[in-house]
C-alpha atoms as one frame of an Amber mdcrd trajectory, in Angstrom:
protein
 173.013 107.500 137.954 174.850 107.405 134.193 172.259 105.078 132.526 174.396
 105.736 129.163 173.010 107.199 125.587 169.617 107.586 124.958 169.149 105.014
 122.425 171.834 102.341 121.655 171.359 100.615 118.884 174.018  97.178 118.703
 174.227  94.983 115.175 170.370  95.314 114.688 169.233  93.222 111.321 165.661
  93.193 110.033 163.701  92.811 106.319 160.370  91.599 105.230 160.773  87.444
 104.754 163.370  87.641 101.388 166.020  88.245 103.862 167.764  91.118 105.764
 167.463  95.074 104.498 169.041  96.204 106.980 172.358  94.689 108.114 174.301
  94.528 111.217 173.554  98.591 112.244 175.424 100.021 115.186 175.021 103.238
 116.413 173.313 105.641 119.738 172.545 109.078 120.038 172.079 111.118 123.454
 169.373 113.415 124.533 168.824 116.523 123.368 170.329 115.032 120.031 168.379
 115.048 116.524 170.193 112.197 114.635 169.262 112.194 110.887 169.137 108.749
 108.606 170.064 109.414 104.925 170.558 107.046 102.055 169.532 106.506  98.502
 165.727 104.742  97.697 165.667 101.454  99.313 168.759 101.401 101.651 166.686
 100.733 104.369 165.947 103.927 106.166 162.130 103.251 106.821 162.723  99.621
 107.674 165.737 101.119 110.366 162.908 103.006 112.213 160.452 100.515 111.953
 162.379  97.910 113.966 162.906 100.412 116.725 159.767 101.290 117.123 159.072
  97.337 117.510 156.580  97.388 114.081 158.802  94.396 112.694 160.523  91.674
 113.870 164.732  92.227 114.237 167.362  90.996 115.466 170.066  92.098 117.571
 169.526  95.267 120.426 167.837  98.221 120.505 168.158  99.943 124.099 166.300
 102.984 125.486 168.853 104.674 128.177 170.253 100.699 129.334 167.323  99.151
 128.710 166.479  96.757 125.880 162.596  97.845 124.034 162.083  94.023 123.908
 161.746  93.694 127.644 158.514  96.986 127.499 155.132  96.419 127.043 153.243
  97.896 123.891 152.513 100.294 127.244 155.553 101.384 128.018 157.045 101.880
 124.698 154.224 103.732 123.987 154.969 106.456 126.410 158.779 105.973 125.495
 158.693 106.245 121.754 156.506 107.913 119.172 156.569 108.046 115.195 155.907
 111.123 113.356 155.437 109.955 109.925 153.752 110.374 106.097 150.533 112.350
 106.261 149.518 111.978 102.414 146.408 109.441 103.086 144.100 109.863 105.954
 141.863 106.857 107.296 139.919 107.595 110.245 137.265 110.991 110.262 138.487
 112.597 113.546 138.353 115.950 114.690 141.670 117.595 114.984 141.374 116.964
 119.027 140.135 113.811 118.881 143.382 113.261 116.443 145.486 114.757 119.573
 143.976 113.184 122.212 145.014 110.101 120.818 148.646 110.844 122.487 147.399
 110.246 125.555 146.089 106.845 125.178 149.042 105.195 126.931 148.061 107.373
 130.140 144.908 106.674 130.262 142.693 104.243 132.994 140.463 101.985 132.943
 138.717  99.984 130.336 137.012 102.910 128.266 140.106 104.624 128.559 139.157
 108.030 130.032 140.864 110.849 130.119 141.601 112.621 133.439 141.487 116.488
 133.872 145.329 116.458 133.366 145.218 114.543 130.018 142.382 117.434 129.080
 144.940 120.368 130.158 148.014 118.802 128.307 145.793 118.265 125.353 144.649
 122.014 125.216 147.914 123.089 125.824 149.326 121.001 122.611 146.096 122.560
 120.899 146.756 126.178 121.994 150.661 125.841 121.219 150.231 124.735 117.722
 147.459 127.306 116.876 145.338 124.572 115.962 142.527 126.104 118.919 140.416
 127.522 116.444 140.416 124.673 114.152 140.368 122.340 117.211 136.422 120.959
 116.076 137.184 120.577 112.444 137.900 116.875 110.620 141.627 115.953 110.081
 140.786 115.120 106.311 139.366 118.873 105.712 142.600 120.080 106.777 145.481
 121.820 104.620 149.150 119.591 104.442 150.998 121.514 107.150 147.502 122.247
 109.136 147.646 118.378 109.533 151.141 117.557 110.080 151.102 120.439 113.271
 147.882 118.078 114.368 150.249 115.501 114.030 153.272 117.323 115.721 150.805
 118.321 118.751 149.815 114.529 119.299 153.216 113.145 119.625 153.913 116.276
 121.850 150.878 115.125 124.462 152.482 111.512 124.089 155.467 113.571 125.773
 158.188 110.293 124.445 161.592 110.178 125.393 162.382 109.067 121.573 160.533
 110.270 118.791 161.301 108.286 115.207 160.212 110.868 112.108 159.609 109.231
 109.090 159.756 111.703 106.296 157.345 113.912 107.826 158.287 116.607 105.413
 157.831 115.126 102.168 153.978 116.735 101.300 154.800 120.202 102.474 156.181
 123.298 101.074 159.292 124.718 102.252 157.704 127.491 104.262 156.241 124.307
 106.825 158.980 122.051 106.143 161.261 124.810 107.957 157.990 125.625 110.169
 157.196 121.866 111.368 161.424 121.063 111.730 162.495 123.889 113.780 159.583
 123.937 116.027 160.622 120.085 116.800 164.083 120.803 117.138 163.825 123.706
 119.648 161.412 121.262 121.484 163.658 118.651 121.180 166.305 120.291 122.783
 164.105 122.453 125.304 162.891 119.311 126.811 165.839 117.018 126.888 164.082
 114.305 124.332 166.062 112.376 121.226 165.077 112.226 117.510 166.116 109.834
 114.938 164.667 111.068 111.546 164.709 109.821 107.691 165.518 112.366 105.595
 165.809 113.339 101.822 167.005 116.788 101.949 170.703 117.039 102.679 169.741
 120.660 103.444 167.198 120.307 105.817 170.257 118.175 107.738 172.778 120.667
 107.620 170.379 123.016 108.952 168.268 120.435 111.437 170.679 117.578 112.201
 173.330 117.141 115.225 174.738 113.936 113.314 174.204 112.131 111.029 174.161
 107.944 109.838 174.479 107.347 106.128 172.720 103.646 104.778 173.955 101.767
 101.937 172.554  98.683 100.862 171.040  98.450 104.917 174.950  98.910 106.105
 176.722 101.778 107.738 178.525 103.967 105.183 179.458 106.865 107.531 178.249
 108.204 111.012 179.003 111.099 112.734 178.350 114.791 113.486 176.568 116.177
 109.876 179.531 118.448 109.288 182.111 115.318 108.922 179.273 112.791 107.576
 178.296 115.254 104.837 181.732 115.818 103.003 181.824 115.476  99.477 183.596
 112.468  99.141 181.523 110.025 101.018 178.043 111.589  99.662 179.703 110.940
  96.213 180.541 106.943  97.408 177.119 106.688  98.831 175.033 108.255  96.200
 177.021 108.118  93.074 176.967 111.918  92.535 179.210 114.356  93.071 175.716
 116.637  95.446 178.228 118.836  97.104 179.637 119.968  93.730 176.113 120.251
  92.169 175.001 122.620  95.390 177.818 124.356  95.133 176.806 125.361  91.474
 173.501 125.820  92.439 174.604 128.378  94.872 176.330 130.332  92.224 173.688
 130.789  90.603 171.439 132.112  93.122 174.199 134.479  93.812 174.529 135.305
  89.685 170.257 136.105  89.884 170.378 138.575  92.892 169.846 141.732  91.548
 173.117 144.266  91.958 172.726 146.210  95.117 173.914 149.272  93.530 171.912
 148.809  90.467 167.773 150.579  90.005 165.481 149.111  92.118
């Protein structure tokens, strides 16, 4: 049975008590998509993922494959949706599996919430695939930047979601685990049938991470579509005020001008 996109998301408007950030969105994305949210500072990217992860208050629909997240329980939508976030400030002194574990919460019984020998095996798995196994005992805040955000990755792997909402989840690391931490979520994005929707800064970590692509301004839709048709010059230009694709084009001249000549001494 065709229970339709993934995520649907119909004229949803939320803000913080001065009135509405974002405005009236519309948009869905299907599984196995990675659907990227760009925008200048303050367009309401953040606020976007926080209403469909049910941390504010909106209004209008946000549906999980026909099914509106208003009608789940903090339960359910736990094991439907996770959020991958900001890792500059840590606030709890966990080990790196205690950190993991916590992705299992949702599946676990009774009122310590224990975790069965299949909760231990996914957890180890997560562990093992991440090489985090021989940190595994160590405290999250002794941790390096991208040591931490593959603790983080692992976790809302065990929570095994349908959706997962990233929240700048790049922004602390270096480019070698900002490539690292996005393609390994991609491939098991795609390997495993799930959806992303993901904030991002980088217009080329999208080209090289997104399916498609929804553009904010001033909380509204300003273009949505696959990332090669959102991303044309003219519409980054409208959105940001900028001409970016003419400024990475330059860019990429002169990367070209400063490799050495491959006929010339080595």
């Amino acid at each position: 049975m065709d229970c339709g996109p993934m995520i649907e998301v119909r004229d949803l408007s939320a803000g913080y008590g001065a009135g509405d950030v974002i405005k009236g969105l519309s948009f869905k994305a299907e599984r196995g998509e990675s659907l990227c949210i760009l925008g200048p500072n303050g367009c309401g990217k953040s606020t976007l993922l926080k209403s469909i992860a049910r941390i504010i208050p909106c209004q209008g629909s946000v549906l999980l494959e026909g099914r509106e997240t208003a009608s789940l329980s903090r339960r359910e939508l736990a094991k439907k949706v996770a959020v991958l976030g900001q890792t500059a400030q840590i606030y709890f002194p966990y080990t790196v599996r205690e950190t993991v574990s916590l992705g299992r919460y949702a599946y676990s019984r009774g009122f310590l919430k224990t975790l069965s020998r299949e909760d231990e095996e996914i957890i180890g798995d997560a562990i093992k695939t991440l090489d985090l196994w021989d940190i595994k005992d160590r405290m999250i805040d002794e941790l390096s930047g991208g040591q931490l955000q593959r603790v983080f990755l692992a976790k809302t792997m065990v929570q095994n979601p349908e959706l997962v909402l990233l929240d700048e989840p790049t922004n602390h690391l270096d480019l070698k685990n900002q490539m690292d931490l996005l393609l390994y979520l991609k491939g098991w994005i795609k390997e495993n049938n799930k959806t992303l929707v993901g904030v991002f800064h980088d217009l080329n970590l999208v080209h090289h991470f997104g399916d498609s692509a929804l553009i904010l301004k001033d909380g509204r839709t300003a273009a949505w579509g696959k990332v090669e048709q959102v991303l044309e010059g003219e519409t980054l230009q409208r959105v940001y005020g900028v001409d970016i694709r003419g400024f990475m084009l330059e860019s990429l001249e002169k990367w070209e001008r400063a490799q050495p000549s491959r006929g010339g001494a080595l």
